[in-house]
C-alpha positions in Angstrom: -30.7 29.7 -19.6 -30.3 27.9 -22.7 -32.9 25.1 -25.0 -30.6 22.4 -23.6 -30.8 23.9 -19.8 -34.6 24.4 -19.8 -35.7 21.1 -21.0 -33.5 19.5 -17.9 -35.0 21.7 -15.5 -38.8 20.4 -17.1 -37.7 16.5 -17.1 -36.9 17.1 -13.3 -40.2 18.8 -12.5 -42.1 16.3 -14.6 -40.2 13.5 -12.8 -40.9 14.5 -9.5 -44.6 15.6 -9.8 -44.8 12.1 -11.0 -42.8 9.9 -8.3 -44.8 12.5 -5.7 -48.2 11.4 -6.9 -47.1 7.3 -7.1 -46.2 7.9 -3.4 -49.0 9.5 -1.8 -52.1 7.5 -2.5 -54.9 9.3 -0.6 -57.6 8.4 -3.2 -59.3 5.1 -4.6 -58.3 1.7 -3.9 -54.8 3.1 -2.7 -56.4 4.9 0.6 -58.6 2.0 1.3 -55.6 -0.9 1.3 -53.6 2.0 3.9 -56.9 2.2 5.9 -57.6 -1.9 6.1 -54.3 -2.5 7.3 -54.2 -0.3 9.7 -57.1 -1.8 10.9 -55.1 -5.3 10.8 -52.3 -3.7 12.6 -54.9 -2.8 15.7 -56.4 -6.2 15.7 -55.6 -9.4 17.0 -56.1 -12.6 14.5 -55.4 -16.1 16.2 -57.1 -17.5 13.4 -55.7 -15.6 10.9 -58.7 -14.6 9.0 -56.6 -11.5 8.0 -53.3 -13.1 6.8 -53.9 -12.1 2.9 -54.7 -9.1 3.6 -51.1 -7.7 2.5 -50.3 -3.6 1.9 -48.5 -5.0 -0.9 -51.6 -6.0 -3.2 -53.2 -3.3 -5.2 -56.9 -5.0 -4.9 -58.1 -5.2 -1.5 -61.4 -6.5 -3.1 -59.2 -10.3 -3.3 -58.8 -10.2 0.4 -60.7 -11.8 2.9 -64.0 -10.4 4.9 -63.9 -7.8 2.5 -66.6 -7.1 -0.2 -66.9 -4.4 -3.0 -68.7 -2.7 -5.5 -68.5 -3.4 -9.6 -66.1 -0.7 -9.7 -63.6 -1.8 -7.0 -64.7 0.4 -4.3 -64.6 -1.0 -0.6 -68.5 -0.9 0.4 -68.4 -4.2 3.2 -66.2 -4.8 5.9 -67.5 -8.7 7.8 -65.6 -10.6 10.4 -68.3 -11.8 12.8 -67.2 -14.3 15.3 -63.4 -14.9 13.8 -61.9 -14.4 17.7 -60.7 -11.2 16.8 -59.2 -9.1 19.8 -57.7 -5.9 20.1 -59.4 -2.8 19.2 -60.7 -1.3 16.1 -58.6 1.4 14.5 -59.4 5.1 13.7 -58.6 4.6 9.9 -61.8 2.8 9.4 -63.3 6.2 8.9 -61.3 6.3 5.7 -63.0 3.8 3.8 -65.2 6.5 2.6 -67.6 3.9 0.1 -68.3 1.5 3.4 -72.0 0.5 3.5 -71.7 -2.3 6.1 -69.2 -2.8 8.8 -70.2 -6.5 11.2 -67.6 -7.4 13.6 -70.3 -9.0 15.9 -69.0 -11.7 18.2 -66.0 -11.0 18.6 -63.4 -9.8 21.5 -62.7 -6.3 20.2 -61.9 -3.9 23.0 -61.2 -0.1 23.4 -63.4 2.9 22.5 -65.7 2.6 19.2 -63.8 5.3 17.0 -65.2 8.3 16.5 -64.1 8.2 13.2 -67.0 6.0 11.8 -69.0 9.3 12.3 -67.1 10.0 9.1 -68.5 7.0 7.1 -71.4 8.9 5.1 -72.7 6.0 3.1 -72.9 3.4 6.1 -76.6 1.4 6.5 -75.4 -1.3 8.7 -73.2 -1.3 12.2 -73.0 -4.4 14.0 -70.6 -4.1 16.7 -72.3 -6.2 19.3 -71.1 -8.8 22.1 -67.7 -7.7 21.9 -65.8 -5.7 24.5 -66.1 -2.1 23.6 -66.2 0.2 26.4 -66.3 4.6 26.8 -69.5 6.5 25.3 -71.1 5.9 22.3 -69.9 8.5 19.4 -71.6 11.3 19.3 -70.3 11.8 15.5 -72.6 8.6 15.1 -75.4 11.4 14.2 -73.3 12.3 11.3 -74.6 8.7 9.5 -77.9 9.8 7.7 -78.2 6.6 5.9 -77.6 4.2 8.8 -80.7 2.1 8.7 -79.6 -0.8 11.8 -77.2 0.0 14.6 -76.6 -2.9 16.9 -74.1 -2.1 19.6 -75.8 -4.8 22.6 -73.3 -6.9 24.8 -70.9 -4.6 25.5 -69.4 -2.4 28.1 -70.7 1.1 26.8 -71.4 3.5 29.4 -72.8 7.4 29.6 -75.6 8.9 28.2 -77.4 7.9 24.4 -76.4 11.3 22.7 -79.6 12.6 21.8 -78.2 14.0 18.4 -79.1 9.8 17.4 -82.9 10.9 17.3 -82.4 12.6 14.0 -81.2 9.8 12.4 -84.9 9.2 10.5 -83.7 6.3 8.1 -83.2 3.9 11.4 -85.2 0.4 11.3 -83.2 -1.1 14.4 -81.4 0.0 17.3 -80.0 -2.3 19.9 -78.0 -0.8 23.0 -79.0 -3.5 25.6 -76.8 -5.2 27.9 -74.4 -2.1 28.1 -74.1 0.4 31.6 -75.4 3.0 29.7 -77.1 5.7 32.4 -79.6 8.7 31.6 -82.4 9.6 29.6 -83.2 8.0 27.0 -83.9 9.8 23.5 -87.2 9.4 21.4 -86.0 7.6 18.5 -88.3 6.9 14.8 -86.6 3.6 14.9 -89.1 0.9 14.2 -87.6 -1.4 17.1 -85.3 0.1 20.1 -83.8 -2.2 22.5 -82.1 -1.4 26.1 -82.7 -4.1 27.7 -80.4 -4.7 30.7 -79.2 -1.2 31.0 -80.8 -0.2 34.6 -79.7 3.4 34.7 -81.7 4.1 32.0 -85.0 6.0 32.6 -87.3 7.3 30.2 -89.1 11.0 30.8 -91.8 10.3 33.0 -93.6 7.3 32.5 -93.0 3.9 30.6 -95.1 5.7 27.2 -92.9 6.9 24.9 -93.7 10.9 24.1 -96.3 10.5 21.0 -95.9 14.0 20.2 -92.6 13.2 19.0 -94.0 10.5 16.8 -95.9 10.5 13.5 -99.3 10.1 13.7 -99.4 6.3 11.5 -96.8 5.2 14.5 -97.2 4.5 18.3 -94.6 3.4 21.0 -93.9 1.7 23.9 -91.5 0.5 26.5 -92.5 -3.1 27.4 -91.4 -4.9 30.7 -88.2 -6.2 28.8 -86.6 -3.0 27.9 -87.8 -2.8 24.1 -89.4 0.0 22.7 -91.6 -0.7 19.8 -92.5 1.9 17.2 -95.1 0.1 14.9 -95.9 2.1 11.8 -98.4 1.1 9.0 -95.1 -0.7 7.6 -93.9 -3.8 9.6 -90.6 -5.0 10.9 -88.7 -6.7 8.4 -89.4 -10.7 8.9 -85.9 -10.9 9.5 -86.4 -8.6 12.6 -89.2 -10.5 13.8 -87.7 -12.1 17.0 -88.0 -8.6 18.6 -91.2 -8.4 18.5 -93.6 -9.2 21.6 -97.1 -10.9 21.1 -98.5 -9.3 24.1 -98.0 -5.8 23.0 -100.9 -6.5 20.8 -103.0 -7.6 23.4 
């Protein structure tokens, strides 16, 4: 093989390593415009709340409902009550950076993806009064940093995985108005609501288990559904309509 001959062969390589890299964007911004608009492609937008969000555009941080970080990375996904329908794709567990997902008040139906089990950096999930039915995702104790989980006014039915109990750095969990049926776990979770799901029993009695809590904490189930877990650190004021006077008394 001669100078002339080698050189070709290198151009070729060098052209191809580069037009295969352009083309398969499973990193950065590039990953996270594929995994939004296949979310699009799943939902229904009569109001068209979506419509810039176009595969074409290399910043998805310019579109609509979307928020991100000071270097570009995808860290908020918010519709709340747009009249979305549809359901919610499984490429939302591709958006790797996503701190905060609300699609509250909307019409989304389907099964919650188990993918979002996937989303290691996610704080807040509000899915609630939409139309999601099935179980809720076990994977879901795969989010150690999930701090408020608000899945109430749905259709969810089964058991609460109990896996959910380890999930220490939860402030707020609402389930109620679901058919969820079963046990229900001991959660650390400052506030946990499941009101208006009747199959629901607790172990025994209407106390919450205190040798599963921390000494500085104490819980209850009140008439409403609500278990209360007070530690020496209130609820957030922003939390505060939760809360029940006559628990104090």
């Amino acid at each position: 093989m001669n100078i002339r001959t080698e050189i070709s062969v290198l151009m070729c390589c060098l052209v191809f390593s580069c037009l295969s890299t352009s083309g398969s964007p499973s990193n950065g911004v590039g990953s996270e415009v594929i995994a939004l608009m296949g979310i699009k492609s799943f939902l229904v937008d009569p109001n068209g709340v979506l419509e810039n969000w176009d595969e074409a555009s290399p910043d998805p941080c310019s579109w609509s409902m979307v928020t991100c970080s000071a270097d570009g990375q995808v860290i908020g996904l918010g519709a709340p009550s747009q009249g979305l329908s549809g359901v919610l794709a499984p490429s939302i567990g591709n958006l790797t950076n996503i701190q905060t997902v609300l699609l509250q008040d909307n019409n989304i139906s389907g099964n919650i993806p188990s993918e979002i089990g996937k989303l290691s950096k996610l704080q807040n999930l509000d899915l609630s009064n939409n139309n999601f039915c099935g179980q809720i995702p076990t994977t879901f104790s795969h989010l150690k940093n999930l701090e408020f989980l608000r899945l109430t006014g749905n259709n969810l039915s089964g058991e609460i995985p109990a896996s959910l109990a380890n999930l220490t750095d939860l402030h707020l969990i609402d389930l109620s108005f679901n058919n969820l049926s079963g046990k229900v776990p001991i959660f650390h979770a400052q506030v946990f609501n499941i009101e208006g799901n009747p199959y629901l029993y607790t172990k025994g009695t209407d106390m919450v288990d205190k040798g599963s809590l921390s000494n500085s904490s104490k819980a209850k189930l009140n008439k409403s559904g609500i278990f209360y877990v007070i530690p020496i650190l209130m609820v957030p004021y922003y939390y505060s309509h939760f809360w029940d006077s006559s628990f104090f008394i």
